[in-house]
C-alpha positions in Angstrom: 95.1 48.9 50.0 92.5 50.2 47.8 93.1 53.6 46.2 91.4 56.5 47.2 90.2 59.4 44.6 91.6 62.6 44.8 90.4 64.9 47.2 88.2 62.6 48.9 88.6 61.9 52.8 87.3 58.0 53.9 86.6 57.3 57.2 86.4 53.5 58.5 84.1 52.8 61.3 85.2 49.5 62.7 83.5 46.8 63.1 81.3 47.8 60.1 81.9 44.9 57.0 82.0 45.9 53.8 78.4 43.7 51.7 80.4 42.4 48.9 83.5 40.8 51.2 82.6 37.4 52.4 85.6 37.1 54.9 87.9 39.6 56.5 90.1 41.3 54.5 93.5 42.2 54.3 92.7 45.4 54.4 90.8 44.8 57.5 93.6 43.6 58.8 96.3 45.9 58.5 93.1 48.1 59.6 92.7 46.4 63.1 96.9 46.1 63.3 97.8 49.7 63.1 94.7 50.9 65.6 93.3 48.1 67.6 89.8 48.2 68.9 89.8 49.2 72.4 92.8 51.0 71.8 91.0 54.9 71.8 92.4 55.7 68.0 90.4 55.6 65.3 91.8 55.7 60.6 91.6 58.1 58.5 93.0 57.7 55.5 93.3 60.7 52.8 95.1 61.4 49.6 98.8 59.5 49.6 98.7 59.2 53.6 97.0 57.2 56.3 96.6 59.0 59.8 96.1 57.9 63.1 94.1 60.0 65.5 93.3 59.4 68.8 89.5 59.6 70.2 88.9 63.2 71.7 85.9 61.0 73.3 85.8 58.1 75.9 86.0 54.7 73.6 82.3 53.0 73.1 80.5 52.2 69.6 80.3 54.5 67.1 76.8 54.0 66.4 75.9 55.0 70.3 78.0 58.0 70.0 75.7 60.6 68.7 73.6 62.0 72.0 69.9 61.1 71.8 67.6 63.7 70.6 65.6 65.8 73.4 62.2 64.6 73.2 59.4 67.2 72.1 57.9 69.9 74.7 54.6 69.0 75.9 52.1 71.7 75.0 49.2 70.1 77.6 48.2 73.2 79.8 46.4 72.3 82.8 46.2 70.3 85.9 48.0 67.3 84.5 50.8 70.0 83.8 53.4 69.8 86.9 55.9 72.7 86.9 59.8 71.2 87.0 61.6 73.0 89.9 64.4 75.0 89.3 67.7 74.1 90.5 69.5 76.4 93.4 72.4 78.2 92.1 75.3 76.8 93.9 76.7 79.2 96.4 80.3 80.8 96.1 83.0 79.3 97.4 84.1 81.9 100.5 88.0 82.3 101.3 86.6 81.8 105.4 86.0 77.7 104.0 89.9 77.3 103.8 90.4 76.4 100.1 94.2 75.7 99.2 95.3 78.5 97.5 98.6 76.8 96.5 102.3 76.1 97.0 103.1 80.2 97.1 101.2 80.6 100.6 102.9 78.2 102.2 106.6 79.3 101.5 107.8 81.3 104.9 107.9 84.9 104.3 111.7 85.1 105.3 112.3 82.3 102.4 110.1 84.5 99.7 112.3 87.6 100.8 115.3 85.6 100.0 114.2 84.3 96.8 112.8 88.2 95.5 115.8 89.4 96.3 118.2 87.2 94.1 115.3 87.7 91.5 115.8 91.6 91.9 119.5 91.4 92.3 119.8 89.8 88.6 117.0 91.7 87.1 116.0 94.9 89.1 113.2 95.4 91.1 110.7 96.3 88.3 108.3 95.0 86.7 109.2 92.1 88.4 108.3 93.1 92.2 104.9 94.6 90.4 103.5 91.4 88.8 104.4 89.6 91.8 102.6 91.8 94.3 99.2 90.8 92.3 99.6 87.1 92.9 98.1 86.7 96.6 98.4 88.5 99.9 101.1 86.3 101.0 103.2 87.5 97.6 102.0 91.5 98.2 103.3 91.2 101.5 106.6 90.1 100.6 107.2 92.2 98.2 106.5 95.3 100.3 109.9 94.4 101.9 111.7 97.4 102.0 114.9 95.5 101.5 113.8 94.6 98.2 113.9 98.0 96.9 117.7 99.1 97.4 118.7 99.8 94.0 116.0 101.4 91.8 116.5 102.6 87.9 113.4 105.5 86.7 112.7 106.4 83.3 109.8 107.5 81.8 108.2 106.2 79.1 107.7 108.4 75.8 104.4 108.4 74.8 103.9 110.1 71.7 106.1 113.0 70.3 108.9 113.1 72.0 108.8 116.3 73.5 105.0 116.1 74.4 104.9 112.2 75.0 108.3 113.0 77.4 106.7 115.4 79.6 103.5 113.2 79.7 105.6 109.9 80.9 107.5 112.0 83.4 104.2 113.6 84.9 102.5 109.7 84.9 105.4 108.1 86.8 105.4 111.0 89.1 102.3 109.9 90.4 103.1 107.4 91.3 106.2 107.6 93.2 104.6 110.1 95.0 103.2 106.9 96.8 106.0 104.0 96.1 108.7 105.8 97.5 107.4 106.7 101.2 105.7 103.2 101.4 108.8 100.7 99.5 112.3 103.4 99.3 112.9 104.0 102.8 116.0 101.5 102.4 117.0 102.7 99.0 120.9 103.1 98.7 121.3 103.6 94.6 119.1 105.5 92.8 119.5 106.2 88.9 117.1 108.4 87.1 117.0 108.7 83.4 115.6 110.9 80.5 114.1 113.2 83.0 113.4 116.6 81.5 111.5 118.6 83.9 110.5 116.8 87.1 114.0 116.6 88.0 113.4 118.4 91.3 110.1 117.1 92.2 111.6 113.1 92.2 115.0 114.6 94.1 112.4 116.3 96.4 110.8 113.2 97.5 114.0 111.1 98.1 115.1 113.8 100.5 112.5 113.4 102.5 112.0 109.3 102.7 115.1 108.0 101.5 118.1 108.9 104.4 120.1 105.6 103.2 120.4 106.7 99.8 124.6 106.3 98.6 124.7 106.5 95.1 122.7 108.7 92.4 123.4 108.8 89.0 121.9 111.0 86.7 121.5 110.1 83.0 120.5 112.6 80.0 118.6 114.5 82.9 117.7 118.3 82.6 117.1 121.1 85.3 118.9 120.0 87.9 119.6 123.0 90.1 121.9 124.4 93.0 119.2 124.1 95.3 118.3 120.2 94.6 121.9 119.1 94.7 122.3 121.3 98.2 118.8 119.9 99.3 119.6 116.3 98.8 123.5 116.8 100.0 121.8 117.8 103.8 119.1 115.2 103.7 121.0 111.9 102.5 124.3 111.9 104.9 125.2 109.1 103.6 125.3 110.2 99.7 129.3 109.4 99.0 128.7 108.9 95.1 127.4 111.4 92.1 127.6 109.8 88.2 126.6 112.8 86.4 127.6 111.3 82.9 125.9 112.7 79.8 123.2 115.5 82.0 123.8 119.1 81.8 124.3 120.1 85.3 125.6 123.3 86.0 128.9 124.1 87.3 127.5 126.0 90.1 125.4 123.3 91.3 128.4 120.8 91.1 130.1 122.9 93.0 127.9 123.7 95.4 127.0 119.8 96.2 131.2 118.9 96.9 130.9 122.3 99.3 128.2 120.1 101.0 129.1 116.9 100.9 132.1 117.1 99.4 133.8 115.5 102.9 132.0 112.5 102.6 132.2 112.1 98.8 134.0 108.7 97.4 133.0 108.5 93.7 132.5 111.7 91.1 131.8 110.5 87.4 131.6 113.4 85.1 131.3 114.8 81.5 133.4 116.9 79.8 132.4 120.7 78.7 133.4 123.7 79.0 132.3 124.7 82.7 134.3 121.5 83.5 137.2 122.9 84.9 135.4 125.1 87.8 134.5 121.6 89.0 138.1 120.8 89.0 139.0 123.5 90.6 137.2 122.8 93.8 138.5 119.3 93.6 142.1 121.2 93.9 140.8 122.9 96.3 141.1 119.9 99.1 137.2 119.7 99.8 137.2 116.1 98.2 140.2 114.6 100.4 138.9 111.0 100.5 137.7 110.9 97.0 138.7 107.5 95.6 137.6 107.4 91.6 137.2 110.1 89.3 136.5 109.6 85.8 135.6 112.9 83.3 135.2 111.4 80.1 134.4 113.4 76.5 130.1 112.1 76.7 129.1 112.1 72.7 129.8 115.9 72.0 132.7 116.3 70.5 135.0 119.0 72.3 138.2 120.3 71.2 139.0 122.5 73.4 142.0 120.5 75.2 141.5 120.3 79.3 144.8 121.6 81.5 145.1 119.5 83.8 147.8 120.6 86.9 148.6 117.1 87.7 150.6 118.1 91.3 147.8 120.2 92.5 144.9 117.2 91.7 147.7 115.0 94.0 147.3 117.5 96.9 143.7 117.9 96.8 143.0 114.2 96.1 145.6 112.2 97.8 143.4 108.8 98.6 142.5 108.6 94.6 142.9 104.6 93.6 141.1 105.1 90.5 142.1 108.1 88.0 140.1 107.5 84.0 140.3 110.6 81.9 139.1 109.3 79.0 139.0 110.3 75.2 139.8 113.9 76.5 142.7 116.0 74.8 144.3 116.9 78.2 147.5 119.0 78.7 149.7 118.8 82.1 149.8 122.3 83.4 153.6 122.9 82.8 156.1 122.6 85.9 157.9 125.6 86.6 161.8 125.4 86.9 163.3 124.1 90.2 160.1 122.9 91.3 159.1 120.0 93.8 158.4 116.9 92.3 154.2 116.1 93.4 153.6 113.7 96.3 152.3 111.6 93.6 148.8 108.8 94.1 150.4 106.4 96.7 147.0 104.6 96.4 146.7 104.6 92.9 145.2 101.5 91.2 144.0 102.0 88.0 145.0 104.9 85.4 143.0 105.1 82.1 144.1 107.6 79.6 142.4 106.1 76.7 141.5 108.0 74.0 140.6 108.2 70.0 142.0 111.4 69.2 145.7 113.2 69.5 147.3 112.2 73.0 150.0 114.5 74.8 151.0 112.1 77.0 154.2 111.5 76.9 156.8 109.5 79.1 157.7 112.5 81.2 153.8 113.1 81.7 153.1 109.6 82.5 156.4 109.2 85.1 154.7 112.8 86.8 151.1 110.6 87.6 152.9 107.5 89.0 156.1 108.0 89.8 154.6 107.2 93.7 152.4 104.5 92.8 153.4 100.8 93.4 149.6 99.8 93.9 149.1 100.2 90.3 147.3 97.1 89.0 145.6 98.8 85.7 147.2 100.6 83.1 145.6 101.9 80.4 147.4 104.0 77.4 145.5 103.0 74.4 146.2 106.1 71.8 149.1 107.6 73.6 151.6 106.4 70.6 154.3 108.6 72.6 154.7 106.3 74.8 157.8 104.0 74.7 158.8 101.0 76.2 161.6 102.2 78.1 159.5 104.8 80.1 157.5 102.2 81.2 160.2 100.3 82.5 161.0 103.2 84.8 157.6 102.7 86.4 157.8 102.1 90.1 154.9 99.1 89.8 155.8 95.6 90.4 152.7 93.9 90.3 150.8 95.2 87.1 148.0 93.0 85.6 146.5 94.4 82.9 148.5 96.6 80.0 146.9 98.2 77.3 148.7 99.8 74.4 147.2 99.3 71.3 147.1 101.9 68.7 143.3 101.3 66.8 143.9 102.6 63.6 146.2 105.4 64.4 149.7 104.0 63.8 149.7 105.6 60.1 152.2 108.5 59.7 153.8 108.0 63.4 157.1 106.8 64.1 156.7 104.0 66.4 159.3 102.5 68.4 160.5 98.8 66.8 161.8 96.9 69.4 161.5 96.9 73.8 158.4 95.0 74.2 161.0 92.3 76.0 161.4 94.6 78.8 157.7 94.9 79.6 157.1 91.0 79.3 160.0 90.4 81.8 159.4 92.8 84.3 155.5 91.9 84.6 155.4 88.5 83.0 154.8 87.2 86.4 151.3 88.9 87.5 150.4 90.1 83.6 146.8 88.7 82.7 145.9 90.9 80.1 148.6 92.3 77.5 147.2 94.4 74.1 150.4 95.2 71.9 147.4 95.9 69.3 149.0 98.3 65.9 152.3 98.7 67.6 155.3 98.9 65.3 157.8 96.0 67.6 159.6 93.9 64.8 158.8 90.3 64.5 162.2 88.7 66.4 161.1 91.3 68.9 157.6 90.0 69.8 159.3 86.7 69.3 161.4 87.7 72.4 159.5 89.2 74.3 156.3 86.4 73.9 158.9 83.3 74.5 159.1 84.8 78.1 155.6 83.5 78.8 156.5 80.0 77.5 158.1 79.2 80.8 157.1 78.4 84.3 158.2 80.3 87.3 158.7 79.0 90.6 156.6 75.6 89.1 153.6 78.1 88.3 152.3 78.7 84.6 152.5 82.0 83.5 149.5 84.5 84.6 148.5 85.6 80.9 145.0 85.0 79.8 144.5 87.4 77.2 146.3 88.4 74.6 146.2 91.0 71.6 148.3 91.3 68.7 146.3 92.7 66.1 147.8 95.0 63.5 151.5 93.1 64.3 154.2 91.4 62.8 153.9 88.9 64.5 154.2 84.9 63.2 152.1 82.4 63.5 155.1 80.0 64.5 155.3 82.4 67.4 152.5 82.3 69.2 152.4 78.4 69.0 
């Protein structure tokens, strides 16, 4: 093929033959090989490559491709001149002249419901149940379904400076839930509000009045929440069993006031640690929470040093259906026993204990046999940080069935005397229902995690062990071992 200068773009029109060849060409040729005619591509060959790009246009000749010039206007005014008519607009299509408006209108309402729902269930209701409501009438309709809308997550945008933009957000989206939630929440069972600052009481004030299924609040980073909102939503919403109160400053009084009003009814209480903290426990102690099941007070990102005393017998009294006890990263104290006295009636129902924590832990085996010496349910134990805790004390432990263990010691093994050897007795008495095991910066000696992991190398009763997860960071244990 013949070369082609630098920079220069040749375009073959074929059927066109070159006036000094005689005969076809080998060029021509490979030409008509690579894009045949009739075929709708057409050469172009540049510097070093040759391309081949299909016609954007129907295939015909080249030399008819170029649309015929509009012949000249006549200028002849007069009789002989006859005026072209104009063409009628065409007239707009009308929705009365039954024009298929697609496959969304002719899915059954029930089956859009269903398929919204697993949408909303994966993703939340927004800003998904918004952009679907503008697609047709058929979609608007469905998502209007008040079933759509049980669980529902508010925050308002910041818009600015974060003070100013805040206040701005909250003021926006206020407006508009003063129409969304009488027209979509009258089903709505969880509601979670976040970053509110001000408008605390107006929101609150609106799901009392249209929201009587609501179960679950939570209340995120929020300020001004009152006595009188908490009371006001306790009365309207009788089914309200669960307040997550994590990381909002919320008076005592108001806390306390809420339990007084619904605290018969209440299931769940999630809260953060300060100072006004214990007034909250005290009416816990006070029996007005009887059928409370989980209770978690956790430290929040303030750092507090002022230790929590915690009077372990009187929470058992006051909270005797508990399954699900987490205090965590607190520096908590048992309220001391006095002499001769009557051993607690202990959490029967008891499931999960969490004492997890990154700071100094008092919890000791004495403390630890005080919380669970009555509970057999006990599936979850956690004591991640308690490094007072020995092997043997948990032996003593009237469980049977436990499933996940955590002891691991995150960096704060250095300067403690650790005990070297008993992990054995934990393996054996739960190797059968253990999934989860973290042995994590404990001090055990190597032929003691030997013996104590060879238990899980067996079957039992023709059944594989249970273990799926295992942690032994920070360990002397072998490689050999664990193969």
């Amino acid at each position: 093929m013949a070369p082609v200068a630098p920079g220069r773009v040749r375009r073959r029109v074929r059927g066109s033959k070159r006036p000094d060849a005689r005969g076809r060409s080998a060029e021509d040729w490979w030409w008509d090989r690579l894009a045949p005619r009739g075929s709708g591509y057409h050469l172009l060959q540049a510097d070093s490559m040759l391309l081949v790009l299909p016609d954007l246009e129907p295939t015909r000749a080249r030399a008819h491709r170029r649309a015929p010039r509009r012949a000249p206007r006549s200028l002849a005014r007069g009789p002989t001149a006859v005026a072209k008519p104009r063409a009628k607009p065409r007239p707009e299509p009308s929705l009365d002249q039954g024009l298929d408006s697609g496959w969304g209108d002719r899915i059954p309402l029930e089956v859009l419901v269903h398929i919204f729902g697993l949408l909303v269930a994966a993703h939340g209701p927004m800003p998904f149940l918004g952009r679907a409501a503008r697609v047709c009438r058929h979609w608007h309709e469905a998502t209007s379904h008040p079933s759509l809308w049980h669980t529902v997550t508010l925050s308002p945008a910041l818009v600015g400076r974060a003070a100013k933009g805040n206040l701005k957000g909250e003021k926006k989206l206020l407006a508009c839930l003063e129409w969304l939630i009488p027209n979509r929440f009258s089903q709505l069972q969880r509601l979670t509000l976040i970053h509110w600052k001000s408008q605390v009481h107006s929101v609150l004030e609106l799901v009392s009045k249209f929201c009587p299924r609501l179960t679950f609040l939570k209340l995120s980073d929020c300020h001004g929440v009152t006595a009188e909102t908490l009371v006001m939503l306790a009365k309207a919403c009788c089914q309200l069993h669960s307040l997550d109160l994590h990381h909002s400053m919320v008076e005592s009084t108001a806390v306390v006031s809420f339990l007084e009003e619904a605290g018969s009814r209440m299931r769940r209480l999630w809260l953060t640690y300060s100072s006004q903290t214990t007034a909250i426990l005290g009416a816990l102690l006070g029996n007005c929470c009887s059928q409370l099941q989980v209770l978690e007070v956790s430290a929040g990102m303030s750092c507090n040093n002022t230790p929590l005393q915690l009077p372990v017998e009187a929470l058992q009294r006051g909270c005797p259906q508990l399954q699900v006890l987490r205090l965590l990263n607190l520096i908590w104290l048992p309220k001391p026993c006095g002499r001769g006295a009557p051993q607690g009636p202990g959490f029967p129902s008891l499931e999960e204990l969490c004492l997890a924590g990154s700071t100094c832990s008092f919890v000791s085996n004495e403390v630890l046999g005080r919380l669970l010496h009555c509970s057999p349910k006990l599936r979850l134990l956690d004591l991640r940080g308690c490094a007072r805790i020995t092997p043997t004390g948990l032996c003593h432990l009237p469980c049977q069935e436990l499933e996940q263990l955590y002891l691991g010691l995150y960096g704060m093994s250095d300067g403690l005397a650790l005990a070297k050897d008993g992990s054995p007795l934990l393996t054996q008495k739960w190797y059968h229902t253990l999934r989860e095991l973290d042995f994590s910066g404990q001090g055990f000696s190597e032929k003691d995690l030997e013996q104590a992991l060879a238990v899980f190398s067996g079957t039992t009763e023709g059944l594989p062990p249970a273990l799926c997860s295992l942690n032994l960071r920070g360990t002397r244990v072998t490689p050999s071992t664990v193969r």
